[in-house]
Steps between C-alpha positions, in 0.01 A plus 500: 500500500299155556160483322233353760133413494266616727159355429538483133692803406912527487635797664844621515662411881821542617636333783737500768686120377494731156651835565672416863611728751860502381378594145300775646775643661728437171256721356462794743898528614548817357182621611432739820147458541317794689184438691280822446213439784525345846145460504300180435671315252836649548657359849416186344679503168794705624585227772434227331771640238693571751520183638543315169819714457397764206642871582203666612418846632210658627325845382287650756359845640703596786348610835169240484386179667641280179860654513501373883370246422764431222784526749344270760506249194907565489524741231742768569467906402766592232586112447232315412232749566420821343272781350310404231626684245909410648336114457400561126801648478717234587260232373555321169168302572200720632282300711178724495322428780299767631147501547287535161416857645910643658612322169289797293627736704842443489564393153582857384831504722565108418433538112852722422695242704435228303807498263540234216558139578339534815196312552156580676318245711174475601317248716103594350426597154317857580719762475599412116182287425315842563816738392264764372303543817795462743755713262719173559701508151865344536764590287566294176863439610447302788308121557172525656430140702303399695475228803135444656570230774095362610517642833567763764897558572478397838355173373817482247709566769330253726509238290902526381550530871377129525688385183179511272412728228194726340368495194595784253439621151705721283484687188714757278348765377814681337781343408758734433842320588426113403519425867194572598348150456845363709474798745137408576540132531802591757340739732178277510735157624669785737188623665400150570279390266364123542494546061424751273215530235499723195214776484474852381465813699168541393398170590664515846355781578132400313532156753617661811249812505185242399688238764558781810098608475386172441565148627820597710358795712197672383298211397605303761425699772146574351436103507639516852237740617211394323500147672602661830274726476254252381527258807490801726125575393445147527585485891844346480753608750772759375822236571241175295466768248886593499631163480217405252581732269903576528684323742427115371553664177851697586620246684392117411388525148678759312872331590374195342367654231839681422672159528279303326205680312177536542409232289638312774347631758150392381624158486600472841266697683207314716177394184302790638710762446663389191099430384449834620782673340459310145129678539577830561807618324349616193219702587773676681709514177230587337437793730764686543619420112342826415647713757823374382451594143406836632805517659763364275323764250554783724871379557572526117330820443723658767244588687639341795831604462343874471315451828818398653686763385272770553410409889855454572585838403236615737618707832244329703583187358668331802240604741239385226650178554539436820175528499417256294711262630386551886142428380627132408707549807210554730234232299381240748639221277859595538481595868390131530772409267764620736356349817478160260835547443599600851386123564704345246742190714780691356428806658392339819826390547681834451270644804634197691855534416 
């Protein structure tokens, strides 16, 4: 494990030139590794794997949309694709990859199946972090691991598709065999991981729940509809107020951000808005610094994770939802957004062709 510096402080890194793909497999070719979850995260990992040549199964309920869509992906009933309880079964790694919410649920039936020397594997930190709310306890026989890659599975997926790779951290949080730390390290290379940084379940899921309601969706999407909203009462048109706010953003800026920083970005935008920028910044900081301390402090009380759990055991709880999410749906600023979109030369062309 290479020690690296980012901005001052060393942090322990592992990398693909370190622990290669062959190693990886070394590691893992005794292993039957069992997908629990064909959900989000799972379709992702499990083909990835797959396609990196680790024996890999997939656990799923039978008779919904993710089985089928499990066997349009190529895996086969009674081969490669089973029950999830048959998948535990079989499994000497546990990939644990339900929602926060079906993984509660079904951890009663899961819990007896997990015989020692296997290993459980999660891909967020809330089911143990928060073991006394979710009843998530493994047994002390088996490795408890976990691999957090920064990003949705589609995007892993995506991105090993095109020969690239996602950013992941991992962690042990039992170590019951001696292999957890090797076991870990493996699946993480196997999944697709650009490298892998150490953490701790409770920090993954500390970062992640303060990083999912703040600057990746919730926050974001506040800022969005302030200044849309914002320009709106100020007589701009809805598509100047739209590409104003997200689409120079979304698709000129942030890309060069990602390969370059932001840092610069300022120095090669036009004076004005680099002037601007330099300006404004850190009354915005400075704003929204308190709602984030609000927020990180509800994240380590639990009191997120309780909210979570408790709506999501809700019977209304879909409809609730789809609510919610058809009132962003519906907002003037994302109608506009998909008629901005609609106009993109890229999508042009497919109309054409």
């Amino acid at each position: 494990m290479a020690k690296l510096n980012f901005g001052g402080v060393e942090e322990n890194v592992v990398t693909r030139e370190e622990f290669p793909l062959e190693k990886a497999r070394e590691v893992m070719k005794d292993e039957t590794i069992a997908v629990i979850g064909y959900g989000v995260q799972g379709p992702g990992q499990a083909l990835n794997l797959k396609d990196n040549g680790f024996n890999v199964i997939v656990g799923q309920r039978q008779n919904s949309k993710t089985w089928d869509k499990a066997v349009d992906d190529g895996w086969e009933p009674g081969v490669t694709l089973f029950p999830i309880e048959e998948a535990v079964e079989r499994g000497t790694v546990i990939q644990y990859l339900l929602s926060d919410a079906a993984q509660i649920s079904v951890w009663p039936k899961i819990k007896p199946l997990l015989t020692k020397g296997k290993a459980l594997y999660f891909s967020h930190g809330f089911g143990i972090t928060y073991k006394e709310r979710t009843g998530i306890i493994p047994p002390e026989d088996v490795d408890v691991i976990l691999v957090a890659p920064k990003g949705s599975g589609t995007s892993l997926r995506r991105l090993f598709v095109a020969g690239k790779g996602l950013n992941s951290s991992f962690a042990v949080f039992q170590d019951a065999t001696g292999r957890a730390k090797d076991r870990v390290v493996a699946l993480g290379i196997g999944v697709g991981s650009g490298y892998l940084f150490e953490t701790t379940f409770k920090q993954e899921v500390f970062s992640d729940l303060t990083g999912e309601r703040g600057s990746l969706m919730g926050a974001i999407q506040g800022l969005f509809a302030a200044q849309y909203d914002c320009l709106r009462r100020h007589g701009h048109s809805p598509s100047e107020a739209f590409n104003e706010t997200v689409e120079e953003l979304t698709q000129s800026l942030m890309p060069l951000v990602a390969e370059n920083g932001m840092d610069w970005m300022y120095a090669n935008c036009s004076t004005t808005a680099q002037r601007g920028a330099l300006d404004w910044w850190k009354k915005f900081r400075d704003a929204v610094s308190p709602v984030f301390d609000e927020l990180y402090d509800s994240v380590a009380k639990g009191e997120e994770a309780q909210r979570s759990i408790d709506s999501n055991s809700q019977s209304d709880y879909r409809e609730k939802l789809e609510a919610e999410l058809k009132e962003l749906h519906d907002s003037e600023m994302w109608q506009a957004g998909r008629t901005v979109r609609g106009l993109r030369p890229e999508n042009q062309e497919e109309k054409v062709g």
